[in-house]
C-alpha positions as CSV (number, residue, x, y, z in Angstrom):
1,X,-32.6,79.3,-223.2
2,X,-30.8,77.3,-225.6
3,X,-32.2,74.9,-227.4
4,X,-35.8,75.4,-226.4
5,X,-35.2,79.2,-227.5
6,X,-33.5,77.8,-230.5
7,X,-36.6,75.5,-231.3
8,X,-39.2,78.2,-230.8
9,X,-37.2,81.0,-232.9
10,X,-37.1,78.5,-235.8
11,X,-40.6,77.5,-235.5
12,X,-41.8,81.3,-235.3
13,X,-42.7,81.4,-239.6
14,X,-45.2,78.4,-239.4
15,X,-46.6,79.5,-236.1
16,X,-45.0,77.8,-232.4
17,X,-46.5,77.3,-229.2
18,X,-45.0,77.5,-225.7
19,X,-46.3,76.1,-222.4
20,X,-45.4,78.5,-219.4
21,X,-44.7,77.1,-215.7
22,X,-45.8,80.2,-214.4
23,X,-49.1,82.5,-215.4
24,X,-49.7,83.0,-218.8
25,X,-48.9,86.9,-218.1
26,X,-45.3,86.2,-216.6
27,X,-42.1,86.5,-219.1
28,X,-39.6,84.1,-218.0
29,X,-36.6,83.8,-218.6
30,X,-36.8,87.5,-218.4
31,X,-33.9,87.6,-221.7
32,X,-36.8,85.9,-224.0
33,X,-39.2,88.9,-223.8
34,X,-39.0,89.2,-226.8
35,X,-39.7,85.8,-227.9
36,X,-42.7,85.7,-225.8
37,X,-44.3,88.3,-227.0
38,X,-43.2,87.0,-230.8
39,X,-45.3,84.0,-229.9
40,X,-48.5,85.9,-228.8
41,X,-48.3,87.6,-231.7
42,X,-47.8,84.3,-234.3
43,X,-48.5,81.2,-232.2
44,X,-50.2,80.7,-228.8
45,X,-49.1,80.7,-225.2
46,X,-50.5,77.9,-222.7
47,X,-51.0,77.6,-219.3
48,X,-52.9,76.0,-216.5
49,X,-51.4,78.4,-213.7
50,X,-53.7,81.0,-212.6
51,X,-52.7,84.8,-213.8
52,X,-49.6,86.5,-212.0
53,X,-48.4,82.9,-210.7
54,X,-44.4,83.4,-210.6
55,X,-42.7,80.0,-211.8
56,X,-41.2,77.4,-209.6
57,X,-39.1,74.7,-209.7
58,X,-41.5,72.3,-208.9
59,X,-44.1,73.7,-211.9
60,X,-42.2,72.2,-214.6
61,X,-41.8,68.7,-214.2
62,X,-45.9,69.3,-214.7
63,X,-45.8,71.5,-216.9
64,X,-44.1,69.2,-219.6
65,X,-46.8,66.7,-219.4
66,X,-48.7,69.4,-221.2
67,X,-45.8,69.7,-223.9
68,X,-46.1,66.1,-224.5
69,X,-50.0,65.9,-224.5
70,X,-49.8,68.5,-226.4
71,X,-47.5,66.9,-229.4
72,X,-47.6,63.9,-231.9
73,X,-43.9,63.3,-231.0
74,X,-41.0,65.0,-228.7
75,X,-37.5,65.0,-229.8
76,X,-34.9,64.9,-227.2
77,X,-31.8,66.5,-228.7
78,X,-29.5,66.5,-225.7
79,X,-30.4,64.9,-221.8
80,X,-27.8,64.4,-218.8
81,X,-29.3,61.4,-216.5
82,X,-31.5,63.7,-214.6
83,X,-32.8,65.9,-217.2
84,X,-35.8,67.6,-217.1
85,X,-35.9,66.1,-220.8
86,X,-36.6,63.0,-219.7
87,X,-39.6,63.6,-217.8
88,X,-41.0,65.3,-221.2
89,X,-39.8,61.7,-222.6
90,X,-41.8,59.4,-219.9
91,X,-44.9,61.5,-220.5
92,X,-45.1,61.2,-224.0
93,X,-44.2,57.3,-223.8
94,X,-47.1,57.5,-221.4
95,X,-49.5,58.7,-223.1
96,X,-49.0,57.3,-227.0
97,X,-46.5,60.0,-228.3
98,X,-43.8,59.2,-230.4
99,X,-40.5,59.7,-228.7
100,X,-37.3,60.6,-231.3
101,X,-33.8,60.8,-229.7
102,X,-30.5,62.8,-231.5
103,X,-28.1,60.2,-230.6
104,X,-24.6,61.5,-228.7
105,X,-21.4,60.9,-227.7
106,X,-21.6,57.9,-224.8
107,X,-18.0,60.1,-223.8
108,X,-20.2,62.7,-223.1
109,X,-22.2,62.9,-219.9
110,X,-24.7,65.1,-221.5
111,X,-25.8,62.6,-223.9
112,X,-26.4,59.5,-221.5
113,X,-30.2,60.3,-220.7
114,X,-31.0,60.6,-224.4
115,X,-28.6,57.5,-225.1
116,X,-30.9,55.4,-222.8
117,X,-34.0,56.4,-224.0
118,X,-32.4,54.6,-227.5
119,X,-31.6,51.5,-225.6
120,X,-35.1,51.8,-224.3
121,X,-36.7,51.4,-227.5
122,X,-37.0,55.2,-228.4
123,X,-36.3,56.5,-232.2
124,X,-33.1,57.1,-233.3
125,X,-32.6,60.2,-235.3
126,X,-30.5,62.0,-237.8
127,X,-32.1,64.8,-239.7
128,X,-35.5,65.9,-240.2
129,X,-37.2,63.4,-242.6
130,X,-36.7,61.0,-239.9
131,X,-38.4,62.6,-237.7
132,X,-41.1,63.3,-240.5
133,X,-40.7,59.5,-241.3
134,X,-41.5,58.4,-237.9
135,X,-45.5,61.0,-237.6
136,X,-46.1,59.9,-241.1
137,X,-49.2,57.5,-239.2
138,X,-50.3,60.5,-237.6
139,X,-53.8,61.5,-238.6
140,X,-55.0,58.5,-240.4
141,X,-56.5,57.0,-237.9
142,X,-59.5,58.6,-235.7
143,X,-59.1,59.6,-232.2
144,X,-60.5,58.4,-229.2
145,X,-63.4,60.0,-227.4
146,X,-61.7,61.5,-224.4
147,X,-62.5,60.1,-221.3
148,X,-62.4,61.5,-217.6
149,X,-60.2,59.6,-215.5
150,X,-59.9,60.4,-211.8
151,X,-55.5,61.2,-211.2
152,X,-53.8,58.7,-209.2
153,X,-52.7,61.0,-206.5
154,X,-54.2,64.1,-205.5
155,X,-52.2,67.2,-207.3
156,X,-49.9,68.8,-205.4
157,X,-51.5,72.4,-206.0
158,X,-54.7,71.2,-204.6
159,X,-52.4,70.9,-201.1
160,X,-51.1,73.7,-199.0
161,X,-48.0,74.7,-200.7
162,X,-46.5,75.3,-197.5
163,X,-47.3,72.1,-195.9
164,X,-45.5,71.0,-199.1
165,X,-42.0,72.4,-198.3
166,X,-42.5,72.2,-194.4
167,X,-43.0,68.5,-194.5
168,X,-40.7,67.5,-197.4
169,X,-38.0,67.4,-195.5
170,X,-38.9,64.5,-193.3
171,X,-40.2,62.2,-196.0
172,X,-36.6,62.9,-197.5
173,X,-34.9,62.0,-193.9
174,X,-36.5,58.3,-194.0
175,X,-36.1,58.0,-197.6
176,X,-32.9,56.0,-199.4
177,X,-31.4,53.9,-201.8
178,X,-33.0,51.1,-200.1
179,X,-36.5,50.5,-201.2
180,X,-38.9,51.6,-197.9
181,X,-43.0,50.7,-197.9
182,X,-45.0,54.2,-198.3
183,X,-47.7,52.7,-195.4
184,X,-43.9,52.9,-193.3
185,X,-43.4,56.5,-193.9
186,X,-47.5,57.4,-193.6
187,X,-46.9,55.7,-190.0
188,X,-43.6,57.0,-189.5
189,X,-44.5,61.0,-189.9
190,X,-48.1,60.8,-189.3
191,X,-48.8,62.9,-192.4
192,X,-51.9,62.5,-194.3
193,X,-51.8,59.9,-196.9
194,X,-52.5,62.5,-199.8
195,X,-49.6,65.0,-198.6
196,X,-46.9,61.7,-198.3
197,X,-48.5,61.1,-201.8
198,X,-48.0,64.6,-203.4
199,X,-44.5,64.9,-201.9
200,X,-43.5,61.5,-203.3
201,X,-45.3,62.7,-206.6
202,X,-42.8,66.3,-206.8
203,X,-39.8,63.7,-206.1
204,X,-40.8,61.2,-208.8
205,X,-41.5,63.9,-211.6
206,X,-38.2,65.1,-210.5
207,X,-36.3,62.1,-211.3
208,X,-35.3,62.0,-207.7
209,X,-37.4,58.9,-206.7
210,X,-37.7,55.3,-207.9
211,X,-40.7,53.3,-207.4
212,X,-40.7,49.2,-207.0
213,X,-43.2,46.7,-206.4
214,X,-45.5,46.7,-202.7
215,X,-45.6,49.8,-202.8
216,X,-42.1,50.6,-201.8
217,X,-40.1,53.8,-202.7
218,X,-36.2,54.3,-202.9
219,X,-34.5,57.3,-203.3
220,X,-32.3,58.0,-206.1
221,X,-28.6,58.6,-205.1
């Protein structure tokens, strides 16, 4: 849809890739059939969800850190405040990726995510060569041997996905804009520390959740 669909039809003649929330055997948006199978045929389709896996909401916050991993640089081209956008941005920042912004209006809400990724420090740009400009490093120097690295909280697929959305909603109840200790809501529900963990995980990928220092959590209004 839009501009992802845009990016991937015009990246079709030099070959694309697209990373699927879902199983790799599931066509959505249902209207970019045709696409998908376009990129089978010329590029390469990518995911980590088992076969036949329908796509939910909560899939693509993870599923862009794989479009960022999988990328010298993303280019954020439009992002409201909680854009899905700028989780693709934090990923890349976070692991070593080159992060180019298309500046916009500061009239238009649409533009103020991508605005203040700019402010943060990301790349300003204007047309192609700048983008080219800024990966010109890429390649000349070697990479690092990969390392295994145990995640810092237990993914959320490795949990009962129902236990998931039944208990979501009372970590939500005690959460705020005022900055709460995640020992307080462990003690409060009684929940497991790894399902507290995973539920504050889906909320912070989302954008909905704001961490600060002792370990406290705030919820974004």
């Amino acid at each position: 849809r839009g501009i992802d669909t845009a990016a991937h039809q015009s990246a079709l003649a030099s070959g694309t890739g697209a990373v699927l929330a879902g199983g790799i055997d599931i066509v959505y948006p249902q209207q970019n059939r045709k696409l998908y199978h376009a990129i089978a045929e010329r590029g390469v389709l990518v995911s980590e969800m088992p076969p036949g896996t329908e796509p939910q909401a909560r899939q693509f916050p993870r599923r862009n850190r794989l479009i960022s991993g999988l990328s010298a640089g993303v280019v954020i081209i439009e992002a409201a405040l909680r854009s899905g956008s700028l989780i693709t941005a934090r990923f890349a920042a976070e692991q070593g990726r080159e992060v180019f912004v298309v500046p916009g209006s500061p009239l238009d809400p649409r533009s103020r995510g991508g605005n203040g990724l700019i402010r943060q420090g990301a790349t300003l740009v204007e047309t192609a060569d700048d983008v080219l400009e800024g990966l010109r490093h890429v390649g000349q120097a070697p990479l690092a041997e990969p390392q295994d690295t145990p995640p810092m909280h237990p993914p959320a697929r490795q949990l009962d996905a129902s236990a998931l959305d039944r208990e979501r909603p009372r970590i939500l109840a005690l959460l705020s804009p005022t900055p709460v200790a995640v020992d307080l809501l462990i003690r409060e529900t009684g929940l497991p520390t790894a399902l507290v963990s995973a539920i504050l995980l889906e909320l912070d990928i989302a954008g909905r959740l704001e961490r600060h220092a002792g370990q406290r959590v705030s919820l974004i209004a």
